[in-house]
C-alpha positions as CSV (number, residue, x, y, z in Angstrom):
1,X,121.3,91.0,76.7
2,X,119.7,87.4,76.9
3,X,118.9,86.0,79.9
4,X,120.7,83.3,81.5
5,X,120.0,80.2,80.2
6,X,120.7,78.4,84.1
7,X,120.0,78.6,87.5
8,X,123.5,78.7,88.4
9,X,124.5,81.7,85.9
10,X,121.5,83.8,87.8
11,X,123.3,83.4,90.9
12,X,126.2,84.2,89.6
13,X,125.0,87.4,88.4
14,X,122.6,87.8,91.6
15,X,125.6,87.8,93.5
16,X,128.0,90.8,90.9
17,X,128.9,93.6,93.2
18,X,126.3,96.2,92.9
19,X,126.5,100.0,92.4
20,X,123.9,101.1,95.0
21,X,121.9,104.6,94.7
22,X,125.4,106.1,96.2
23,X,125.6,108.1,93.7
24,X,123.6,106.1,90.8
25,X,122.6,102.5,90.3
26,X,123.7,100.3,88.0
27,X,121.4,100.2,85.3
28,X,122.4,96.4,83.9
29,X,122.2,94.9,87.4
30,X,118.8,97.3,88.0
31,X,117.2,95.5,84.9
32,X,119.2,91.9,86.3
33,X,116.9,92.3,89.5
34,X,113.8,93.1,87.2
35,X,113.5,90.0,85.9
36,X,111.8,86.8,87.3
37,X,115.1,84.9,89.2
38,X,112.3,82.3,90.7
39,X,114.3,79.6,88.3
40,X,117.7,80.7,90.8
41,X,116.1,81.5,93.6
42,X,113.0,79.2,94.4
43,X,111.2,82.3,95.0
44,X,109.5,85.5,94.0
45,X,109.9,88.9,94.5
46,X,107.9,91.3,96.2
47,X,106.4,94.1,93.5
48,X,103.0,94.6,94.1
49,X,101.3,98.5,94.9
50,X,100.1,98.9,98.3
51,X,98.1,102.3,99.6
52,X,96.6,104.5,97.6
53,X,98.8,103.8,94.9
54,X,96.6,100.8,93.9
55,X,94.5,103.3,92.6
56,X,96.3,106.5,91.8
57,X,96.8,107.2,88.4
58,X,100.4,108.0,86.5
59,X,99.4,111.7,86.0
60,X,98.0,111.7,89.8
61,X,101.4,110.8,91.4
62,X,103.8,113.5,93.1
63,X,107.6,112.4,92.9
64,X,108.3,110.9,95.8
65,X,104.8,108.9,95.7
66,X,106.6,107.9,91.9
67,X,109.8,107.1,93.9
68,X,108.2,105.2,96.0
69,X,106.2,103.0,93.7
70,X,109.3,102.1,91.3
71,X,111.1,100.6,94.5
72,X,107.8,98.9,95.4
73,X,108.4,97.4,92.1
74,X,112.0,96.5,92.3
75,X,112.9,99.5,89.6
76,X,114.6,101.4,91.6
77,X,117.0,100.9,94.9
78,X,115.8,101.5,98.5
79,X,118.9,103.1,99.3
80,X,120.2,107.0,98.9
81,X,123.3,108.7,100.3
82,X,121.1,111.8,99.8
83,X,122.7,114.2,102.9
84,X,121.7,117.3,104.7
85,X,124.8,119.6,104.9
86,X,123.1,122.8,106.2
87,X,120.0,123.2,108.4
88,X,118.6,125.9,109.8
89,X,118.1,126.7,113.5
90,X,115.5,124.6,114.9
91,X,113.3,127.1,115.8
92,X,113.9,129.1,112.7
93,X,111.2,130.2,110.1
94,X,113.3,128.5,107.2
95,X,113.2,125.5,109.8
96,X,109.6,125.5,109.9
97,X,109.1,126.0,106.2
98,X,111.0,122.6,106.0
99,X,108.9,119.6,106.9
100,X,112.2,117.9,106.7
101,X,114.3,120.1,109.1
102,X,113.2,119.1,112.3
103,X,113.6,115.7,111.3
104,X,117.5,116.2,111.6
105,X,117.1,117.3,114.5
106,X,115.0,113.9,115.8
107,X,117.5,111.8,113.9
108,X,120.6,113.4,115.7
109,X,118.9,112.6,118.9
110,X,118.1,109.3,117.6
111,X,122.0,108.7,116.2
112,X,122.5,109.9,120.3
113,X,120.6,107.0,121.7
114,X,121.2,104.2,119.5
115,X,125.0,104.2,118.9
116,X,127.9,102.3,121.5
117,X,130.9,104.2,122.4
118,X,132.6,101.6,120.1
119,X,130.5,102.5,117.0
120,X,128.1,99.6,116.8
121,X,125.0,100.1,117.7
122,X,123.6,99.0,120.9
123,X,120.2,97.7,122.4
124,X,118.3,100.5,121.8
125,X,118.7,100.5,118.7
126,X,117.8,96.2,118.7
127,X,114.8,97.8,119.9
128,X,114.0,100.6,117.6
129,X,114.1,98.1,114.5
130,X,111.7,95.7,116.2
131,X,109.6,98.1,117.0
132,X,109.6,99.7,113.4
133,X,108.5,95.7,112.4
134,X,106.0,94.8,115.1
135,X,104.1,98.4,114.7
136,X,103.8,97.9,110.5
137,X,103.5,94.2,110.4
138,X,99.8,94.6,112.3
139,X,98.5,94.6,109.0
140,X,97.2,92.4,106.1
141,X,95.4,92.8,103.1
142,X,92.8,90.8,104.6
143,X,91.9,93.0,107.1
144,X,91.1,96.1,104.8
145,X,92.6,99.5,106.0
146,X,93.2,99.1,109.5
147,X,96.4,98.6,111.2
148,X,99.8,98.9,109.9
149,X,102.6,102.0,110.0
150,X,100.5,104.0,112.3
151,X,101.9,104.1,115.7
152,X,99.1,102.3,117.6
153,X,101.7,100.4,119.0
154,X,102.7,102.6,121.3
155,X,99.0,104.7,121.4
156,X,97.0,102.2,121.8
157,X,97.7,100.4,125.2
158,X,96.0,97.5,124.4
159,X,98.5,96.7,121.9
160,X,101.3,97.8,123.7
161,X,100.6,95.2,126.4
162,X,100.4,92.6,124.2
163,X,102.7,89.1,125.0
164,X,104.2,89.2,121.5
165,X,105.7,92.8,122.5
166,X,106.8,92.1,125.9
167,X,110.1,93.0,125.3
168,X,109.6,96.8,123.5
169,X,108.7,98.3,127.0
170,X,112.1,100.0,127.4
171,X,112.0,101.2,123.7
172,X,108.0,102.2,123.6
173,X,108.8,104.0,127.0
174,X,111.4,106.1,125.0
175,X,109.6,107.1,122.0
176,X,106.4,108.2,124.4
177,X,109.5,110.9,125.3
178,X,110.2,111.8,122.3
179,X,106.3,112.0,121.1
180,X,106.2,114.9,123.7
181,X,109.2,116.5,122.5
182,X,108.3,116.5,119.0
183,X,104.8,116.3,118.8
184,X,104.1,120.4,118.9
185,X,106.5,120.5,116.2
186,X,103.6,118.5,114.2
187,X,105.4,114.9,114.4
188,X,103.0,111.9,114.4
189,X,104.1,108.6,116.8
190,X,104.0,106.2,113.4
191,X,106.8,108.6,111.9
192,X,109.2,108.6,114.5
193,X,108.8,104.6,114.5
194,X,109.8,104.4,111.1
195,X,112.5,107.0,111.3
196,X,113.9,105.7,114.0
197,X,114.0,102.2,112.6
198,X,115.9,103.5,109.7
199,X,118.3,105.4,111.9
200,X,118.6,102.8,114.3
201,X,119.8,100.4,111.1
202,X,122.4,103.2,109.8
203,X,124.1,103.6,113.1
204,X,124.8,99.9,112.7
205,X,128.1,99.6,110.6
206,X,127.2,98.2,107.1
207,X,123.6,99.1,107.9
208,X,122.3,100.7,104.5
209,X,120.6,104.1,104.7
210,X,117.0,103.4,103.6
211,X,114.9,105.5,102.1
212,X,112.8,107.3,105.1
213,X,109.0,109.2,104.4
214,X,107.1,111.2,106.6
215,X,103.0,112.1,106.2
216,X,101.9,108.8,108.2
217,X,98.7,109.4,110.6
218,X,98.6,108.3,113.9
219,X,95.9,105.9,115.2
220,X,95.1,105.1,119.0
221,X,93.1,101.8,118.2
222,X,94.9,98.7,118.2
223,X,96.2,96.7,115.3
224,X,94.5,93.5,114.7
225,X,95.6,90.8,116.9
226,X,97.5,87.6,115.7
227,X,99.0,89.5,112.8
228,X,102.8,89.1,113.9
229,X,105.4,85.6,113.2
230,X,105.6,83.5,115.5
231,X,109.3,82.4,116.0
232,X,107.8,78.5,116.3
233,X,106.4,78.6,113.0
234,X,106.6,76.4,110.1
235,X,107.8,77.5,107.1
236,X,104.7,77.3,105.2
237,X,102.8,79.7,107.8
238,X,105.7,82.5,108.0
239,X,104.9,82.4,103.9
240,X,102.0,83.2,103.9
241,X,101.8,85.5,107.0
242,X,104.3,87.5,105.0
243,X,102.3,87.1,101.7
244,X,99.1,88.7,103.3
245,X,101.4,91.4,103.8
246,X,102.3,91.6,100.2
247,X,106.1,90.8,101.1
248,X,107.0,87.5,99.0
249,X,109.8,84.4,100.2
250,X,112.7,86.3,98.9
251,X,111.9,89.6,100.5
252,X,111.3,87.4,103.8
253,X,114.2,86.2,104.3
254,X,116.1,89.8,102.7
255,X,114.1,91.3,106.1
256,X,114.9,88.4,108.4
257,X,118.1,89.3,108.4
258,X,117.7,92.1,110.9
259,X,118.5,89.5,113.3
260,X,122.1,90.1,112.7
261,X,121.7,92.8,115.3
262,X,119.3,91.4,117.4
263,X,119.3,89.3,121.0
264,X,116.3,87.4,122.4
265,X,114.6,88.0,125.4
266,X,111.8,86.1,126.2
267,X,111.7,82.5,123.4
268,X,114.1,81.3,126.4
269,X,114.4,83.0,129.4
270,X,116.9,80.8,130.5
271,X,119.3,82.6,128.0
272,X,118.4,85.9,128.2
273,X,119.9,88.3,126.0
274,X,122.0,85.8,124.1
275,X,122.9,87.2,120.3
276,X,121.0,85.5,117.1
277,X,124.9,85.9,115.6
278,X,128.4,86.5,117.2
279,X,128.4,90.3,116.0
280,X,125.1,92.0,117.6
281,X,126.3,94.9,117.2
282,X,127.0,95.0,113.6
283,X,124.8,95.0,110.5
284,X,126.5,92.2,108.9
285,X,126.1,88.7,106.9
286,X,127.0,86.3,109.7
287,X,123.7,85.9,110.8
288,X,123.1,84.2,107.1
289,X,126.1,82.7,107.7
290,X,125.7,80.7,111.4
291,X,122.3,80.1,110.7
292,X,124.0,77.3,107.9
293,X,126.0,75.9,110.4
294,X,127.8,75.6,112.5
295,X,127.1,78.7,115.0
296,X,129.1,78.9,117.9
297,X,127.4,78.2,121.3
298,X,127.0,81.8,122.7
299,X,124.6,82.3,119.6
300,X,121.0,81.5,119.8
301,X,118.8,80.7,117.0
302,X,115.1,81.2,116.2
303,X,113.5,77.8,115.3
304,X,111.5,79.2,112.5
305,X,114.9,81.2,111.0
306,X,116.5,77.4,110.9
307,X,113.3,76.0,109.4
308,X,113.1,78.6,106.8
309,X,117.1,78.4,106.1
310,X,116.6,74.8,105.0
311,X,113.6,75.5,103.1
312,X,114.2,74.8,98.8
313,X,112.2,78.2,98.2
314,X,114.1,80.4,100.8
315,X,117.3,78.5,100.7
316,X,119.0,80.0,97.7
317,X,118.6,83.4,98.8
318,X,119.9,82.4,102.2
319,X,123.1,81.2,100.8
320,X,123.4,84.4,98.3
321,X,123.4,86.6,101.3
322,X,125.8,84.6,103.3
323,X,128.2,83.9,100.0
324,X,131.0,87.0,97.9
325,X,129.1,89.8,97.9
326,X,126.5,89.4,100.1
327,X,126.5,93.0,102.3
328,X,125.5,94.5,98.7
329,X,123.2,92.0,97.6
330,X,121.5,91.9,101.1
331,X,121.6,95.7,102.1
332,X,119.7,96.7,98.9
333,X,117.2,93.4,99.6
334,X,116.4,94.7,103.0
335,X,116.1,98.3,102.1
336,X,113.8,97.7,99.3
337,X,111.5,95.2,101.4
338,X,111.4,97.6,104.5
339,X,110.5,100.8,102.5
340,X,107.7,98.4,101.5
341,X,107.2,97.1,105.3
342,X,107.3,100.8,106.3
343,X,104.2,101.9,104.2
344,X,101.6,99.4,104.9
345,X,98.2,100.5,106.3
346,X,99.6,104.1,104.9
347,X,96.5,105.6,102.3
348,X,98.4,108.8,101.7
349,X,101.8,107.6,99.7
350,X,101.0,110.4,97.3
351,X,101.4,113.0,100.0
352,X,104.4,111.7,101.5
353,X,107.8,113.7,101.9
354,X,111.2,111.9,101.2
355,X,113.3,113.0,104.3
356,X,115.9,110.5,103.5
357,X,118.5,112.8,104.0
358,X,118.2,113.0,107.6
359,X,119.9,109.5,108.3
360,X,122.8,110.1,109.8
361,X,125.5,108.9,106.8
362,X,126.4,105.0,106.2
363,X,129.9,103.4,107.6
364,X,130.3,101.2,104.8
365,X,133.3,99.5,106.2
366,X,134.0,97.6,109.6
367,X,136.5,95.4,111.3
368,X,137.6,93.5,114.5
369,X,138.5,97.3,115.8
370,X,136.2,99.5,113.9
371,X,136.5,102.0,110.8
C-alpha cells in the first residue's frame, strides 16, 4: 500500500472506523496509525520506551512487559475486551494464587462507587480519573526516577495538600478506605489509583476499557512540585510539559479529552461545578465538539483547552475527534496515551501483571435515555 500522497487523504483514513482489540485489530489501520501522520495532523505521536524498558533487552522481556512496549509504540491497541467469567472466592487459595483475583473484587467495589443510578458515571468517578492523572503526571524525564505512578499522592501529605489538588479531597479520602481494605491482601496505593482510573473511565458509557497493570510500588515522599498543567497555560508550555513526560501534541489532546466527563471546581468558584461539556456524565466527543464553538452557556471551558483547540499543531486532531468516527478514533487515542501516562516513574514494567480483565465490560452504545 502507498501512502497517501495528501494531508487530506490521511485524515480521511485517520478518521475509517476502526476494529479495536474487541476481538482483533485491524491490521491495515494498525500499520495506518504506524506511520508518521505529522503531514495530516501537525503533530507527532507518542512512541518512545519509558521504565526499565529503555534498557531491557528483547530476550529479557516477559509478555505483558512485550505488550506493553508495542502499545508504547503505537503497534498495538490500548484496548482489550479481555473478561473474567469465573473467580474464585475471595478468600480462596485459588484466589490467592491469582494476583489478579482480588482485583475483581476491588474493581466491583470500584464499578459500586463510581456508577449513577442512570448508568453514567458520576463524580466520583470525575474524581478517580483526575486523580489517576495528577498522581502519574508528577513526573518528568528531567527529574530522573522519582515521582510518577506511585501513589505519593495520597501517601505523602505534603502532596496531597497541595493547591493544584484541592479538589481530590473527597476522592483521596476514599481510596485511603480502600488502602485499608485491600492493603493485607498485598495491594499497593499507586495500583488502586490506576485501576480505579481505568474503571472509573469504563463505567462511563463509550468509555473504552484500557489496558490495566499491577506491580507498581508505593512511595510516601512527594512528587516534584510544579510538574502538573496549569489550565492558564499557553499552548507552547502545556507542549512541552507534556513532552518532558514523553507524551507528544497528538497524545495531548487524545488525553485532554477526559474533560468530557469532568466539572471544575476551583478555576472559578463562582461557577462551581459547572460541566467542561453538556454530557458529564458520559464518555463522549462533545467535549471536542463545544470546545469549536459554539458551547452552550451551562458549559465551562478551560482557557488552555480553547488555546490548544485553535492551535495549527493540535487543531487537526481536535477536529478528527470531534468529526464521523471520532468515539473510535478517540477511545483508542486515549487508551494508548494513558497506558503510557499510567506507567511513568514505574522501573519494573518487566514484572508487571496484565489484570485487564477485571474492568467491568464496555457499554459501547448510549443515548438521550441510555442503552
Amino acid at each position: 500500500m502507498r501512502p497517501p500522497s495528501s494531508a487530506a487523504a490521511w485524515v480521511s483514513l485517520l478518521l475509517l472506523p476502526k476494529v479495536l482489540a474487541h476481538p482483533g485489530l485491524d491490521d491495515v489501520l494498525l500499520a495506518l496509525n504506524k506511520l508518521d501522520t505529522a503531514a495530516a495532523a501537525g503533530c507527532w505521536e507518542s512512541t518512545e520506551l519509558i521504565g526499565d524498558l529503555q534498557w531491557l533487552n528483547e530476550y529479557d522481556l516477559y509478555p505483558t512487559a512485550r505488550l506493553i512496549r508495542d502499545v508504547l509504540r503505537g503497534e498495538a491497541s490500548g484496548q482489550s475486551d479481555e473478561y473474567n467469567y469465573h473467580v474464585p472466592p475471595l478468600h480462596s487459595p485459588a484466589c490467592a494464587y491469582d494476583t489478579c483475583c482480588v482485583w475483581q473484587y476491588i474493581a466491583d467495589d470500584m464499578e459500586r462507587a463510581f456508577r449513577e443510578r442512570n448508568g453514567e458515571c458520576n463524580n466520583a468517578a470525575r474524581g478517580a480519573v483526575r486523580l489517576g492523572f495528577h498522581d502519574a503526571a508528577g513526573w518528568s524525564k528531567y527529574t530522573g526516577q522519582y515521582g510518577g505512578a506511585d501513589g505519593s499522592i495520597v501517601l505523602a501529605p505534603e502532596e496531597t495538600e497541595r493547591q493544584v489538588n484541592a479538589g481530590l479531597r473527597e476522592i483521596i479520602d476514599q481510596y485511603k478506605f480502600w488502602f485499608e481494605r485491600w492493603r493485607h491482601h498485598g495491594v499497593s496505593m499507586a495500583d488502586l489509583i490506576q485501576m480505579g482510573a481505568n474503571v472509573a473511565t469504563v463505567v462511563c458509557p463509550l468509555g473504552p476499557r484500557v489496558l490495566s497493570f499491577v506491580g507498581r510500588y508505593d512511595n510516601w515522599n512527594p512528587a516534584p512540585d510544579g510538574l502538573l498543567p496549569s489550565p492558564f497555560d499557553t499552548a507552547d508550555n502545556l507542549i512541552e510539559i507534556f513532552r518532558a513526560k514523553t507524551i507528544q501534541p497528538k497524545g495531548l489532546v487524545s488525553l485532554l479529552g477526559a474533560h468530557s466527563t469532568s466539572r471544575q471546581r476551583l478555576v472559578d468558584p463562582s461557577r462551581f461545578g459547572a460541566p467542561q461539556d453538556s454530557t458529564p456524565g458520559v464518555w463522549d466527543t462533545l467535549f471536542y465538539k463545544q470546545i469549536l464553538g459554539p458551547s452552550p452557556a451551562s458549559v465551562f471551558n478551560f482557557q488552555s483547552d480553547l488555546v490548544l483547540s485553535r492551535d495549527p499543531r493540535m487543531f487537526p486532531t481536535w477536529k478528527a475527534f470531534a468529526g464521523p468516527n471520532g468515539q473510535q478514533f478517540w477511545d483508542e487515542g486515549y487508551a494508548r496515551e494513558y497506558v503510557r501516562l499510567s506507567l511513568l516513574g514505574v522501573y519494573n514494567i518487566n514484572n508487571l501483571t496484565d489484570c485487564t480483565r477485571v474492568l467491568p465490560p464496555a457499554k459501547r452504545s448510549w443515548g438521550p435515555e441510555g442503552w
